[in-house]
N, C-alpha and C positions, 0 to 999 in steps of 0.2 A: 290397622287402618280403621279410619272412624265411617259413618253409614254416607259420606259425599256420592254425590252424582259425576255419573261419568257419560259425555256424547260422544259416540264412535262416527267417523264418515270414513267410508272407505269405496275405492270406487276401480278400475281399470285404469291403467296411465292413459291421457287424453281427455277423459271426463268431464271434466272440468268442477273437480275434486275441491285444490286451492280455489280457488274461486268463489267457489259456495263456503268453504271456511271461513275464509278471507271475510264475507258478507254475512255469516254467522258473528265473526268477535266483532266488527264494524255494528252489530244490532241488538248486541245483549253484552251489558256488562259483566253480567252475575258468569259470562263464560271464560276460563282464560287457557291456553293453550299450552298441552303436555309437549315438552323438549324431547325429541329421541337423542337415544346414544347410538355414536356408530364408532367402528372400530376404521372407519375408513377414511383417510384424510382429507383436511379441508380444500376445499376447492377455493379460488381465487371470490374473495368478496364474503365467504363465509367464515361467520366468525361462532367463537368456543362458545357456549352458554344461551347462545341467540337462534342459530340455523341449529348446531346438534350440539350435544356435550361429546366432543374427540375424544375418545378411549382409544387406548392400543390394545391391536390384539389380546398382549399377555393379560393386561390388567382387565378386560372386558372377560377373559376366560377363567380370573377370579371373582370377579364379581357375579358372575353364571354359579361357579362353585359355591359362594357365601348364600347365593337366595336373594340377592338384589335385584331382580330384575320382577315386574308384571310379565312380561313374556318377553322374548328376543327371539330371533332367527337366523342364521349362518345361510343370507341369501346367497352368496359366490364364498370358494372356498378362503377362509380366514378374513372372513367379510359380514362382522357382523350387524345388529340395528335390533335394538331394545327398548326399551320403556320401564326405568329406572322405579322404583317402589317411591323412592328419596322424591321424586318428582311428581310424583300423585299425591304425598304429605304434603309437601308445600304449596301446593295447590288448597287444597281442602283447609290447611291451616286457615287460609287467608278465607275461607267460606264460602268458595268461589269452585264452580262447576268444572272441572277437566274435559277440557276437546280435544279429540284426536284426531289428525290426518292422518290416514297408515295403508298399506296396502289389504288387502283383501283377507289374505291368509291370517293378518294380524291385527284387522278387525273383529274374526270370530275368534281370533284368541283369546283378545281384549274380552269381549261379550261373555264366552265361556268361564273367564275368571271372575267378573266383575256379575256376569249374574241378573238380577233384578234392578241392582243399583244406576245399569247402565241402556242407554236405548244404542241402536246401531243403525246407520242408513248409508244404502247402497247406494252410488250414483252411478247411473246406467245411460251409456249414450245410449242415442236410436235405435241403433244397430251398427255393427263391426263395420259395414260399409260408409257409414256417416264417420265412424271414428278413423278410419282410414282416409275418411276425404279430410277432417281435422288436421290428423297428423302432417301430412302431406304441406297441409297450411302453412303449418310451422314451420318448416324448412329447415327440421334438425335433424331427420332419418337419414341414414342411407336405407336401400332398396332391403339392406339384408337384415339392419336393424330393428325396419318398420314390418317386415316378415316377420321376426321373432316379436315384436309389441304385439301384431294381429294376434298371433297365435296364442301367446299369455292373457290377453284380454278375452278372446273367446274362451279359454279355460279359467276365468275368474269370475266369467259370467254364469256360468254353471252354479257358483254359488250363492247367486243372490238373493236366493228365497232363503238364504239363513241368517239373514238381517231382520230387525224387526220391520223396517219399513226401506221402500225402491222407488227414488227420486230419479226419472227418465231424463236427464239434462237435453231435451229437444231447443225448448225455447230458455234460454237463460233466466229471463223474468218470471216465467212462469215455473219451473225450477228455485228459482230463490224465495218465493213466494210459502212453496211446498214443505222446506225447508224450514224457513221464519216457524209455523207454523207445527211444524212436527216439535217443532228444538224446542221453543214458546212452550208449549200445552206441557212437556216434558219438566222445563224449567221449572213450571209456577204450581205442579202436582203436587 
């Protein structure tokens, strides 16, 4: 792999993670966005190449064996979610910055492999009880599901002094603001 920049965001589900990605590539061209692989099927509306690259189990637990992946995870059992080496090349070929949306634990993957090359930024609600008045919002939990989100989000907030930088999503503008401007100073070093 050649010396490309890579931007990590990674945040608790609810955050408003996509969001600020979203208004990340909508503000710098020079960024363009890392495809994960999952071993898990598409969902209605989602398509091969665009939302993930669909791998099957087998073939995702060769590709783990050959060394194709930046990192992956086995989050539910034979349930996996990677970031393809193949997909950080095509990126950089084109001279263009890698952005990732990823969860938390594979954010400081990302960071630990990638090293200097790469910055990482946390997105941090208010607090557990703003991100629960969120979720709620949305009208997608059940009672039991939204218990296990809290709990996962408070134990990923544990980690987010191991990012380089903690974007508080309180006010959305002033959030994307925060943002523009970490990602910017990064971009143009």
């Amino acid at each position: 792999m050649n010396n490309g920049k890579v931007v990590i965001v990674s945040a608790p589900s609810g955050s408003g993670k996509t969001t600020l990605v979203k208004y990340l590539l909508q503000n710098f061209p020079e960024l363009e966005f890392s495809i994960s692989a999952t071993s898990r099927k598409p969902r209605p509306n989602e398509q091969n190449g665009i939302d993930y690259f669909f791998i099957n189990t087998d073939e995702f637990k060769l590709k783990i064996e050959q060394g194709e992946f930046v990192e992956y995870e086995e989050v539910y059992p034979d349930c996996y979610y990677g970031t393809l080496k193949s997909e950080i090349e095509r990126i950089w070929k084109k001279g263009k910055v890698v952005l990732f949306d990823v969860d938390v634990k594979g954010g400081i993957n990302l960071k630990n492999f990638f090293k200097q090359q790469a910055i990482s930024v946390f997105i941090s609600p208010p607090s557990i009880k703003t991100l629960e008045e969120r979720l709620r919002l949305r009208g997608t939990e059940t009672e039991e599901t939204l218990k296990v989100r809290l709990e996962k989000a408070s134990y990923e907030m544990t980690f987010k002094n191991r990012f380089d930088y903690i974007v508080v999503n309180d006010i959305l503008d002033k959030a994307k603001d925060e943002i523009i401007k970490i990602v910017g100073e990064w971009i143009n070093k």
